[in-house]
RODO-2510 file (C-alpha; in nm, 4 decimals, decimal comma):
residues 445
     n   res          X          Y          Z
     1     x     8,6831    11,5795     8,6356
     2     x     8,8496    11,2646     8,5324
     3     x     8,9245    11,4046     8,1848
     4     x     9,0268    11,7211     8,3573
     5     x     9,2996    11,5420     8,5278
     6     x     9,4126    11,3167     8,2661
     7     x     9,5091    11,6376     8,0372
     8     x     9,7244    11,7862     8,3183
     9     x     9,8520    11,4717     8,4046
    10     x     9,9334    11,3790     8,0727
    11     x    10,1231    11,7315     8,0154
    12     x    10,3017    11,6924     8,3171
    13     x    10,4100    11,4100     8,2645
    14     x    10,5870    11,4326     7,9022
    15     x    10,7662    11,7498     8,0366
    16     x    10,8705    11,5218     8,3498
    17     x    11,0224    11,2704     8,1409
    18     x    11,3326    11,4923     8,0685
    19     x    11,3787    11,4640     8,4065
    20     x    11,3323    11,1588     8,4599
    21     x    11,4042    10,7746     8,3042
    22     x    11,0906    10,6659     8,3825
    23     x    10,7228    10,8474     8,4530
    24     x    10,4579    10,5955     8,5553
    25     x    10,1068    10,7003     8,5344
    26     x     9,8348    10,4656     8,6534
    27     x     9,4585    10,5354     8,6953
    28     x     9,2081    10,2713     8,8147
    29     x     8,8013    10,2799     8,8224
    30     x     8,5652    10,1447     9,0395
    31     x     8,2019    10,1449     9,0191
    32     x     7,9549    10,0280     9,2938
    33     x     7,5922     9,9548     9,3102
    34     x     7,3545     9,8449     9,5707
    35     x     7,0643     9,9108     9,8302
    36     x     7,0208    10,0268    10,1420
    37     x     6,7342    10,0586    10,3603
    38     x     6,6486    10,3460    10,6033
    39     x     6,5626    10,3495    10,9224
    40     x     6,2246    10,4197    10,8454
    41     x     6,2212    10,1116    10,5954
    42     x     6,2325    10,2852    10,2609
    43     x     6,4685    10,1144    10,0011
    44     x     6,7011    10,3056     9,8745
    45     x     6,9463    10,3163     9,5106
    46     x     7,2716    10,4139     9,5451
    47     x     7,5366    10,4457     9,2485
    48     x     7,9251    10,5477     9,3583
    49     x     8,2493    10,5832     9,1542
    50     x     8,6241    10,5904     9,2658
    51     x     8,8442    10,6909     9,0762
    52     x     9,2552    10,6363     9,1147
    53     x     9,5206    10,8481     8,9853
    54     x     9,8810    10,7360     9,0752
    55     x    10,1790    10,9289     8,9157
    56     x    10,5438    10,8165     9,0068
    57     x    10,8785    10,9127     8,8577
    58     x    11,1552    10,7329     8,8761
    59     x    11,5665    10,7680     8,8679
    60     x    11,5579    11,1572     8,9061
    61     x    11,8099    11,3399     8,7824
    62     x    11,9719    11,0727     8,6832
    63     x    12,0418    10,9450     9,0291
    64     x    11,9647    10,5473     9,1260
    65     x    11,6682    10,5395     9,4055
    66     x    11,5532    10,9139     9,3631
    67     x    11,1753    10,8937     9,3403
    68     x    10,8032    11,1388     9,3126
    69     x    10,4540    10,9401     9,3850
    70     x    10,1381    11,1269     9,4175
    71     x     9,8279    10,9257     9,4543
    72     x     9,4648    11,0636     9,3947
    73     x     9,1037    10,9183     9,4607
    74     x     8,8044    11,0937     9,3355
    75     x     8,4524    10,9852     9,4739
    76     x     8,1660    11,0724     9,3115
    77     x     7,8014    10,9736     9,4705
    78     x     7,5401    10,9299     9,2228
    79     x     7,3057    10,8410     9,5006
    80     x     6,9836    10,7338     9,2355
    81     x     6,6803    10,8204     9,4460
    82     x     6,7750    10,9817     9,7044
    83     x     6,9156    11,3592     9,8035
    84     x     7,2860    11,3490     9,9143
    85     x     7,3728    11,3792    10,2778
    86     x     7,5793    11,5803    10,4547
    87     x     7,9318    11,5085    10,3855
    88     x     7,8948    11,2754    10,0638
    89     x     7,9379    11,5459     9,8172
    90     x     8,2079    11,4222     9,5076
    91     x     8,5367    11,4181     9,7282
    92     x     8,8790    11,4186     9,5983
    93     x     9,1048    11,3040     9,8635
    94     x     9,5419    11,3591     9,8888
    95     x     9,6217    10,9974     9,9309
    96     x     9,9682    11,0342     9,9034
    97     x    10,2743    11,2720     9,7709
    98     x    10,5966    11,2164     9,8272
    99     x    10,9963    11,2021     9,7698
   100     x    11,1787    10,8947     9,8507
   101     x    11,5721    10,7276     9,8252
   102     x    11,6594    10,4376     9,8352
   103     x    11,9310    10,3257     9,9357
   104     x    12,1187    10,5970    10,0560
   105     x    12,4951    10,5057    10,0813
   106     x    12,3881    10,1619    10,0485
   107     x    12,1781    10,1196    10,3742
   108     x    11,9144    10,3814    10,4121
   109     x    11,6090    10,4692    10,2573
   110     x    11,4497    10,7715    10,3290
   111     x    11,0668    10,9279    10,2382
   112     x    10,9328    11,2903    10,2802
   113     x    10,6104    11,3750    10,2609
   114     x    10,2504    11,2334    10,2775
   115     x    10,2528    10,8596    10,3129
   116     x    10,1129    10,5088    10,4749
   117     x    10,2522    10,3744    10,7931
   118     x    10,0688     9,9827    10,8067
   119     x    10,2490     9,8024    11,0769
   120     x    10,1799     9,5741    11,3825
   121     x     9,9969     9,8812    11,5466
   122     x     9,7738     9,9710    11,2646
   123     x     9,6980    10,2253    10,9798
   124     x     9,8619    10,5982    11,0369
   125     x     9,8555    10,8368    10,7264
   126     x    10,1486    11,0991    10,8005
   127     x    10,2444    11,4314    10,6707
   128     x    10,6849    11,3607    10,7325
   129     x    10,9181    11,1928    10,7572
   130     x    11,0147    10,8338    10,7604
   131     x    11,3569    10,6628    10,7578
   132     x    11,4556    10,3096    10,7238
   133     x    11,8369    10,1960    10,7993
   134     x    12,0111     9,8273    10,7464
   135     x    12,2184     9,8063    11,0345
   136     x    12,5243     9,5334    11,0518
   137     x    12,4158     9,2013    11,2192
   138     x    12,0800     9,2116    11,0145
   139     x    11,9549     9,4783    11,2664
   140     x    11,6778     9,6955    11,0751
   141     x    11,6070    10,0525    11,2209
   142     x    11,3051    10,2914    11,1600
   143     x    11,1980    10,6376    11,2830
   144     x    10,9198    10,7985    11,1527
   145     x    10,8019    11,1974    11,2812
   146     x    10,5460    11,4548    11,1388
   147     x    10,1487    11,5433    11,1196
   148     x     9,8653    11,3031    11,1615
   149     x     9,5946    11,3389    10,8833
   150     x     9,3143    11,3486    11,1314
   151     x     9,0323    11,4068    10,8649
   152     x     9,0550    11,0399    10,7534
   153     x     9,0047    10,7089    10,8900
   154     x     9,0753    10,3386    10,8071
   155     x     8,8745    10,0261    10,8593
   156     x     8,8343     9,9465    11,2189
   157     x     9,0524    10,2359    11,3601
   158     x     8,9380    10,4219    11,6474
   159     x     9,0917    10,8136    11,6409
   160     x     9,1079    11,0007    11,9439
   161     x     8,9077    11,2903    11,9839
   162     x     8,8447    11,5987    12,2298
   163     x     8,4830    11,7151    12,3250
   164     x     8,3820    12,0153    12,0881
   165     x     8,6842    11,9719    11,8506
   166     x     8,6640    11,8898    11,4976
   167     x     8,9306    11,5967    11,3994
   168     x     9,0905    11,8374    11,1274
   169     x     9,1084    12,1176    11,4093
   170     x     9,3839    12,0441    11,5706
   171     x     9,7733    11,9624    11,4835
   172     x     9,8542    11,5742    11,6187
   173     x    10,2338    11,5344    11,6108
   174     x    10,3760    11,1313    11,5600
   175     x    10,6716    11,0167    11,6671
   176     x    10,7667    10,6491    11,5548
   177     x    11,0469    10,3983    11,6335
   178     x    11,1216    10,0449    11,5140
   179     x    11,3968     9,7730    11,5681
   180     x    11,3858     9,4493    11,3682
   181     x    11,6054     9,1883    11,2756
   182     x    11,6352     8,9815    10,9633
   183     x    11,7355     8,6933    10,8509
   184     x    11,6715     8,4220    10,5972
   185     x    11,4569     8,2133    10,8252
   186     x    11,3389     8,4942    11,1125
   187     x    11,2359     8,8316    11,1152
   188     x    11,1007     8,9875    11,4412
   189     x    11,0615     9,3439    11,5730
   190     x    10,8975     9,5749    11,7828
   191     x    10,7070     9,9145    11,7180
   192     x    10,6248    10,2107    11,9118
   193     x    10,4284    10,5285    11,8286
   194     x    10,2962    10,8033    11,9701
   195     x    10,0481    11,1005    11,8738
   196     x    10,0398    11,3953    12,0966
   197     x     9,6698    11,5445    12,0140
   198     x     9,7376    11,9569    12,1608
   199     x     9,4135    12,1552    12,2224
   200     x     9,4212    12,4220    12,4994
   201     x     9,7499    12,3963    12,6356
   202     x     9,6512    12,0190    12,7254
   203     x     9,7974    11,6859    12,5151
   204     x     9,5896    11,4008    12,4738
   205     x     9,7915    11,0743    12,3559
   206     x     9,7377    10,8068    12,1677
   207     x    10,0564    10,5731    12,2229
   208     x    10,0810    10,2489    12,1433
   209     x    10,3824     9,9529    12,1423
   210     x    10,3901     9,6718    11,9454
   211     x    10,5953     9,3744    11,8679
   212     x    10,5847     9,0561    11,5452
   213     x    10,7514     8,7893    11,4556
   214     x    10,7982     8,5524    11,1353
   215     x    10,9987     8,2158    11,1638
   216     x    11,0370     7,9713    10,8871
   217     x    11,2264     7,6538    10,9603
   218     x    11,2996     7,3146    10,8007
   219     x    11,2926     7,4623    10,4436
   220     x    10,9266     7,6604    10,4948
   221     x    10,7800     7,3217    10,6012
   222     x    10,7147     7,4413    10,9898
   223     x    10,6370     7,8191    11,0283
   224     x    10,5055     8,0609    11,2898
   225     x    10,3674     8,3954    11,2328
   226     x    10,2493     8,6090    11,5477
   227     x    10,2136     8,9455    11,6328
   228     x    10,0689     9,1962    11,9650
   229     x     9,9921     9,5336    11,9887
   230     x     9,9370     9,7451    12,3276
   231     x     9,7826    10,0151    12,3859
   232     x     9,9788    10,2247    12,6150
   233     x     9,7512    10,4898    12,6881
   234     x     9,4276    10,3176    12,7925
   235     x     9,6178     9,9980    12,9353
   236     x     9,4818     9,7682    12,7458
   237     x     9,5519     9,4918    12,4562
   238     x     9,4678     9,5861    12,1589
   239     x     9,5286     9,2439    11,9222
   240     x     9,6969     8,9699    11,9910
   241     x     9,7532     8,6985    11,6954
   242     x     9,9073     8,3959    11,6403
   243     x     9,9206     8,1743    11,3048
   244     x    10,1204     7,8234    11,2568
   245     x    10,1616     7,5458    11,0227
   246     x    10,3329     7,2575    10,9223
   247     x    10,3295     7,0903    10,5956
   248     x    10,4046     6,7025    10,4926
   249     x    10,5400     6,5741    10,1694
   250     x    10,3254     6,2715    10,0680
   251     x    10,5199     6,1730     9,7688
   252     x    10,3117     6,1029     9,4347
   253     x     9,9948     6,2173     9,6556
   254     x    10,1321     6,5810     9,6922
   255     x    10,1378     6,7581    10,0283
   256     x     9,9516     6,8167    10,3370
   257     x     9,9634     7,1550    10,5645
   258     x     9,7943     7,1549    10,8906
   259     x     9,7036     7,5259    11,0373
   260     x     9,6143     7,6271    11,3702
   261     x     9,5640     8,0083    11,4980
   262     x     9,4266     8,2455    11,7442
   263     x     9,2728     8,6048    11,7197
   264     x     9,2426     8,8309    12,0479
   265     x     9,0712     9,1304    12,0203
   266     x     9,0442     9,2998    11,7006
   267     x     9,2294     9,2476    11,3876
   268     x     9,3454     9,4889    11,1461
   269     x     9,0470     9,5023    10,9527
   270     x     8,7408     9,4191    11,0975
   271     x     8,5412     9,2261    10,8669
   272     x     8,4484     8,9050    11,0775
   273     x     8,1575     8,7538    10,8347
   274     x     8,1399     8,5876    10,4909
   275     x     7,9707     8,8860    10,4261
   276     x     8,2079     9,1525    10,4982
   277     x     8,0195     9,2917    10,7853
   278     x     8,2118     9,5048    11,0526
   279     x     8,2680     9,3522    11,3564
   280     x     8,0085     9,4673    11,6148
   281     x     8,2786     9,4310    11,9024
   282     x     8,6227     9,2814    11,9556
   283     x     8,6337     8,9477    11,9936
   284     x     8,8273     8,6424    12,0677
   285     x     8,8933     8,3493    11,8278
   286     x     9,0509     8,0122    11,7445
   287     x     9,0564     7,8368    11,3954
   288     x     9,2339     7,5424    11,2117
   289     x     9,2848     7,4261    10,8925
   290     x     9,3486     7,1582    10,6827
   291     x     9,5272     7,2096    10,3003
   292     x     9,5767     6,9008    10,0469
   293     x     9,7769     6,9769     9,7469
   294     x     9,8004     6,7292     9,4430
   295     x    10,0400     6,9606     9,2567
   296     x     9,8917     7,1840     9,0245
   297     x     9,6254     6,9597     8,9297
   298     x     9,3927     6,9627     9,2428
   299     x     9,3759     7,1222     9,5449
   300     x     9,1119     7,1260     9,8774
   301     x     9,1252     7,3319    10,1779
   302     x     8,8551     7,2769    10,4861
   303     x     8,8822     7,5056    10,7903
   304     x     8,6709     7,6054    11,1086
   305     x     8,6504     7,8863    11,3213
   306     x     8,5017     7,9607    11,7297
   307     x     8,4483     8,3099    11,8071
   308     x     8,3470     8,4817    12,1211
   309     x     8,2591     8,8337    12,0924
   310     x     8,2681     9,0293    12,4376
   311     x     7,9948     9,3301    12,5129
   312     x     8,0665     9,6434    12,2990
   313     x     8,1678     9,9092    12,5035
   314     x     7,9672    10,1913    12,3409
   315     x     7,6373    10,0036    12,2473
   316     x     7,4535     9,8802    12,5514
   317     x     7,2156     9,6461    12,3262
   318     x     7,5142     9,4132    12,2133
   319     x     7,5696     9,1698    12,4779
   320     x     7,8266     8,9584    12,3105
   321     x     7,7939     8,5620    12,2281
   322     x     7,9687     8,3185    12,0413
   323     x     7,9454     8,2868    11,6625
   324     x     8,1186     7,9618    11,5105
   325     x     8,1807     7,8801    11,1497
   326     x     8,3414     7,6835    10,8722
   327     x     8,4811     7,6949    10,4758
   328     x     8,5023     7,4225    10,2291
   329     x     8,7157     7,5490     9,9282
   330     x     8,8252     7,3216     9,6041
   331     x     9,0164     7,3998     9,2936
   332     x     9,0802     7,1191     8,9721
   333     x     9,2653     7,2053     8,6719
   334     x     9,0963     7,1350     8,3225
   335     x     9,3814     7,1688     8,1028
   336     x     9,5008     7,4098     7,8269
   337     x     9,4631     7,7220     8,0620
   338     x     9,1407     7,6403     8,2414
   339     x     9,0208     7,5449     8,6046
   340     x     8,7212     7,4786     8,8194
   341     x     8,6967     7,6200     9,1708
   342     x     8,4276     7,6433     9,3995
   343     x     8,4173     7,7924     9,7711
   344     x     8,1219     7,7380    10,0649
   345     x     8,0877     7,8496    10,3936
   346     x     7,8736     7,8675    10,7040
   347     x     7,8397     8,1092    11,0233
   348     x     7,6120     8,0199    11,2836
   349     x     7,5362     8,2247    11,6164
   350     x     7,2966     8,4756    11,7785
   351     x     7,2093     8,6359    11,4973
   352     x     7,0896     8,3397    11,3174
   353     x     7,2885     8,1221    11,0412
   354     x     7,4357     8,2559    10,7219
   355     x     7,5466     8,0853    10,4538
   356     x     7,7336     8,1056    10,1149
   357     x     7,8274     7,8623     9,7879
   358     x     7,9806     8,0007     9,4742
   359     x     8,1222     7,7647     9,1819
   360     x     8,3584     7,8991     8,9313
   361     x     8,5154     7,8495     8,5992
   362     x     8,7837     8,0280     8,4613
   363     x     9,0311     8,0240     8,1250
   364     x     9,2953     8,1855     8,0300
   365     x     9,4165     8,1603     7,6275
   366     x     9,6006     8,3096     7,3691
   367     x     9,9607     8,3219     7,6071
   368     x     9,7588     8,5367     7,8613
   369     x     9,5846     8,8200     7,6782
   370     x     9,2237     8,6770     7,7390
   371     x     9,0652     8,5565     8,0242
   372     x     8,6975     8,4304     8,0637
   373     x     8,5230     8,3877     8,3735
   374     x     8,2091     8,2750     8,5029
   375     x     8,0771     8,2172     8,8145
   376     x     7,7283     8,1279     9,0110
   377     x     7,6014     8,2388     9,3830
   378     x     7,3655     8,1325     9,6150
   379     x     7,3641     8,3119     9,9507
   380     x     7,1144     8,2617    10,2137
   381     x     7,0483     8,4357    10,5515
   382     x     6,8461     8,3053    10,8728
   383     x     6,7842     8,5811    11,1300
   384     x     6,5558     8,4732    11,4190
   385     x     6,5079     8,8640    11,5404
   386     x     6,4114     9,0252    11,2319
   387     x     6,2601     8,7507    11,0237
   388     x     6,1556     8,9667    10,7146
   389     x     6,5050     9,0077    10,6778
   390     x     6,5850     8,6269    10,5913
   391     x     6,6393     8,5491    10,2348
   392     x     6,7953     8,3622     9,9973
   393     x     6,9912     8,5488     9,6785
   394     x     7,0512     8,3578     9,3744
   395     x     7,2952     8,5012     9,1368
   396     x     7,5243     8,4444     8,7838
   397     x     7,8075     8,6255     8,6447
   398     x     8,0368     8,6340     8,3328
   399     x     8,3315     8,8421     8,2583
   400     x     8,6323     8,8737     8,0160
   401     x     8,9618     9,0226     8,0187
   402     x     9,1636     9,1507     7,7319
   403     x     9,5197     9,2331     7,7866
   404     x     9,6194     9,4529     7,5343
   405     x     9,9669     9,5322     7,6940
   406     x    10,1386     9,4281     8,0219
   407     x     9,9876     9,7228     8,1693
   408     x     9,6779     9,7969     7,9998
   409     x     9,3779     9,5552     7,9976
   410     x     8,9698     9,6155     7,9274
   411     x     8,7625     9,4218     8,1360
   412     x     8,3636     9,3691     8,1231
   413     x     8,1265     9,1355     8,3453
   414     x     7,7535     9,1211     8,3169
   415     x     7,5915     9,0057     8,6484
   416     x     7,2350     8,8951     8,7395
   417     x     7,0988     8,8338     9,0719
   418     x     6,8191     8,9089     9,3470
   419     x     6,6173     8,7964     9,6295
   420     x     6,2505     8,7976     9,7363
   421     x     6,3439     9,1436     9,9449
   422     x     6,5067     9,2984     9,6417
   423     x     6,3943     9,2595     9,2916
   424     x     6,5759     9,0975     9,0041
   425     x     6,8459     9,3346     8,8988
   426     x     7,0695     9,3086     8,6026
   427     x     7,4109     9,5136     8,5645
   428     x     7,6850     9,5278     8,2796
   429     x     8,0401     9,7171     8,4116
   430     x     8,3051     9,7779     8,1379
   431     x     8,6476     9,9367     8,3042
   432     x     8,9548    10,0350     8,1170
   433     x     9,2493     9,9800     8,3024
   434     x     9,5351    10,1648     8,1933
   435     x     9,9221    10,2495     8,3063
   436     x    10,1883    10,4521     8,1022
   437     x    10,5302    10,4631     8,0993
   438     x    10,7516    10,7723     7,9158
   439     x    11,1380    10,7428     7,9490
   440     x    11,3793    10,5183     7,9199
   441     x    11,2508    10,2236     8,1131
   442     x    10,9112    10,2500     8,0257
   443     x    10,8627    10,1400     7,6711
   444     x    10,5976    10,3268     7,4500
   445     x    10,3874    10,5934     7,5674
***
């Protein structure tokens, strides 16, 4: 499939470049491997591959801020051992495809098409249109209009469905606003948006309003970055957040920042644990930090977090409880390109204490074009429920990076790690990453 695409793409692209100054093509590879167990305890393999194609042309037609992107990812499930499910057939999936200007009569830029709204409210992937105008007095406003993609979802997004429909059924219309202003030091706004879900005659809404703000004052030595989001429709908040610090010069000793911050509800992406597990409910949560700098020779960061989780609304077994936590972080420069680093951290709460420590070494030579890593793990897991589950993983890992070109790199890392639940496994990845450019602004093909 992949070889498939990068003929067409390659043929479309040298006939595009008469059209264009510049044709960008991109395409990224991920592979992932790991376990999973069933419910009925039987350990599972499972192999996956992503891939990403992303073509953009630039200056069309000669004109300044005229613009094509198309974005592709393929999955392909290997699934080693098992059957495939429902549903995890190889996908390809329409990321995005669009036509954009910028800076239309100096002030406006405009997109058509499939694209990514990420704002204050959350993630909304739109079949429209989406306009951006600099007002005078630093005002910034933003419509937005078109088709919900129903048929896909983003990390810790809820979508609104009817009884008996399927997602991809039924049209959604979105309607958007924003208002912001900008300047040097401050930049705050609000956003509103609404999708009007039609089925039988009958609209169901999802309609949210949301406001964020970034101040910077003193020359970036005391700053403030907070945001809210609420969600009309239900009556509710959906995330409130709240970030500050404030940094002192201690001459010859470098600098200190001090950080303090609150969550409320659920973040953007809910990933709450050192080991990227989604959050089981919202929750509320408070955290500080404290950042030395010696200039580029040494730096340490300690910081601590309380959490309180409330019950989940649609699982009657989570009751909620409080989870609190802390990270230790480090990094020293060795000269001629090189550093150590190292990073542990702790949870502890009702599902028992987790923990994680991971030392690092890293060099980069020869102006850039090669990098070496390495890097050890030890990750260990307490959990007073289920107690078969608690283990401690020991792993190592060694990688290097050429860099060809600015663009185009090879990478390989050979890992080794396991537990006393899963055997000792051993795994070599070799990736290719590679962009072009054909035209006049992007060098060599």
């Amino acid at each position: 499939m992949l070889l498939l695409l990068w003929a067409w793409l390659t043929a479309s692209t040298a006939r595009a470049s008469s059209l264009a100054d510049t044709v960008w093509l991109e395409m990224r590879l991920l592979g992932q491997g790991y376990q999973t167990r069933t419910v009925a305890g039987q350990l599972i393999d499972r192999r996956r591959i992503s891939q990403w194609v992303s073509l953009r042309a630039v200056r069309l037609l000669g004109m300044d801020g005229l613009q094509l992107g198309l974005q592709l990812r393929i999955d392909s499930d290997l699934a080693a051992g098992a059957e495939l499910q429902a549903g995890e057939e190889d996908l390809v999936d329409l990321l995005a495809a669009y036509a954009s200007m910028r800076d239309l009569f100096g002030r406006l830029d405009v997109t058509l098409g499939r694209q990514l709204l990420l704002d204050e409210l959350g993630f909304a992937q739109l079949d429209g249109l989406s306009a951006e105008g600099r007002l005078p007095g630093g005002l910034v406003l933003g419509v937005q209009c078109g088709l919900d993609v129903r048929d896909r979802t983003w990390l810790g997004e809820e979508i609104v469905e009817l009884d008996g429909v399927e997602s991809g059924e039924v049209p959604a219309a979105v309607l958007g606003a924003s208002l912001g202003f900008q300047r040097s030091w401050l930049w705050a706004g609000v956003q509103y948006r609404r999708t009007m879900l039609w089925a039988e005659g009958w609209p169901l809404d999802d309609e949210r309003l949301g406001g964020s703000a970034s101040l910077r004052l003193a020359d970036g030595t005391l700053g403030l970055d907070a945001g809210a989001a609420y969600h009309l429709a239900r009556d509710r908040l959906e995330r409130l957040r709240a970030d500050g610090f404030a940094r002192c010069d201690l001459g010859r000793a470098g600098s200190l920042r001090i950080e303090l911050g609150l969550l409320h509800e659920r973040p953007l992406f809910a990933l709450d644990s050192i080991f990227n597990f989604f959050s089981p409910a919202p929750f509320g949560e408070l955290h500080a930090g404290l950042r030395w700098d010696a200039g580029e020779v040494l730096s340490v960061r300690a910081a601590s977090f309380h959490r309180l989780y409330r019950e989940a609304d649609d699982d009657a077994s989570f009751r909620g409880g409080t989870v609190h936590g802390g990270r230790l972080e480090g990094r020293l420069a060795l000269g001629r390109g090189g550093h150590a680093s190292a990073s542990a951290s702790f949870e502890q709460g009702e599902t028992g204490l987790r923990w994680l420590l991971c030392p690092a070494l890293r060099w980069i030579l020869m102006d850039g074009r090669l990098q070496l890593d390495a890097r050890a793990l030890a990750i260990g897991s307490q959990d007073p429920v289920q107690e078969s589950l608690s283990a401690v993983t020991l792993g190592s890992s060694a990688g290097a990076t050429w860099r060809f070109r600015r663009d185009q790199a090879v990478h390989a890392t050979a890992e080794l790690n396991g537990n006393r639940l899963n055997p000792l496994q051993f795994r070599l990845l070799v990736v290719l990453d590679l962009a072009f450019g054909l035209g006049a602004g992007g060098g060599e093909t």
